[in-house]
N, C-alpha and C positions, 0 to 999 in steps of 0.2 A: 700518547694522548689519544683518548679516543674522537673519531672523526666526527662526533655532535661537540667539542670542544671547541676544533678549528676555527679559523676566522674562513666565514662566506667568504667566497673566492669569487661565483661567477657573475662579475659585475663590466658589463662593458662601458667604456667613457666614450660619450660622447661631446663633442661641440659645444653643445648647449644643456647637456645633464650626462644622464649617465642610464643605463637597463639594468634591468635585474628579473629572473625569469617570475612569471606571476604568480607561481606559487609561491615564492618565498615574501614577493611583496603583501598575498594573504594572510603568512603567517602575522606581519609584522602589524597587518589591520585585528589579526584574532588575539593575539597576546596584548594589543591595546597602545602597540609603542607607537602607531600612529593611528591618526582617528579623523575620519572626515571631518571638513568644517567649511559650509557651502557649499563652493563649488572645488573646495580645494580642498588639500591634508596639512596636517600640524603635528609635531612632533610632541607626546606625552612625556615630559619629560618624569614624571612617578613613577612609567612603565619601564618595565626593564628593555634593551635593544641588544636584540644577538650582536656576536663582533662583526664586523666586517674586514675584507684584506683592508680595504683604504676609510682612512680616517673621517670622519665629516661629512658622511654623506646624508646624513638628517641633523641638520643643528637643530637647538632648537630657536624657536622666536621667530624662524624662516617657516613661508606658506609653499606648499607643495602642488605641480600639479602631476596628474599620471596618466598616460594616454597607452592602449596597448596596441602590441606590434608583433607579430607571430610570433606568440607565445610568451613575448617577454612583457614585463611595468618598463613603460618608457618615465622616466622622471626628470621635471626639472623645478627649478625654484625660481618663485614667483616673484620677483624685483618689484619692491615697490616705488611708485613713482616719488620724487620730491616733491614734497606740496610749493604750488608757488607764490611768489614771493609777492607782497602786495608793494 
């Protein structure tokens, strides 16, 4: 299999998201699989999304935010509050 096949490997987990180096998070803004929206990102779900080693790491209908950190997209997803209860 050739190595543009593969599933993206370099993805570090963290705590509260996960990294992935900026370049690849570029790719995924230029192929259109994710796309700003305000202050945050959204998953396109029309565009296509390279593999990844680990499952889930852009669902869609979840809001993204991305903060970078030498060299890497730091990522996490944006929990929305409960509306409250009247």
């Amino acid at each position: 299999m050739a190595d543009e096949q593969l599933p993206f490997a370099d993805i570090l987990v963290l705590e509260d998201g996960f990294s992935i180096p900026e370049l690849k998070w570029r790719e995924l803004l230029f192929v259109g699989a994710l796309r700003p929206d305000g202050d945050s990102f959204v998953r396109d779900p029309s565009r296509p999304l390279p593999p990844f080693r680990l499952e889930g790491l852009f669902p869609e209908g979840v809001r993204f935010r991305m903060t970078r950190s030498a060299g890497r997209a730091v990522v996490r997803h944006i929990i929305a509050s409960a509306p409250a209860r009247p």
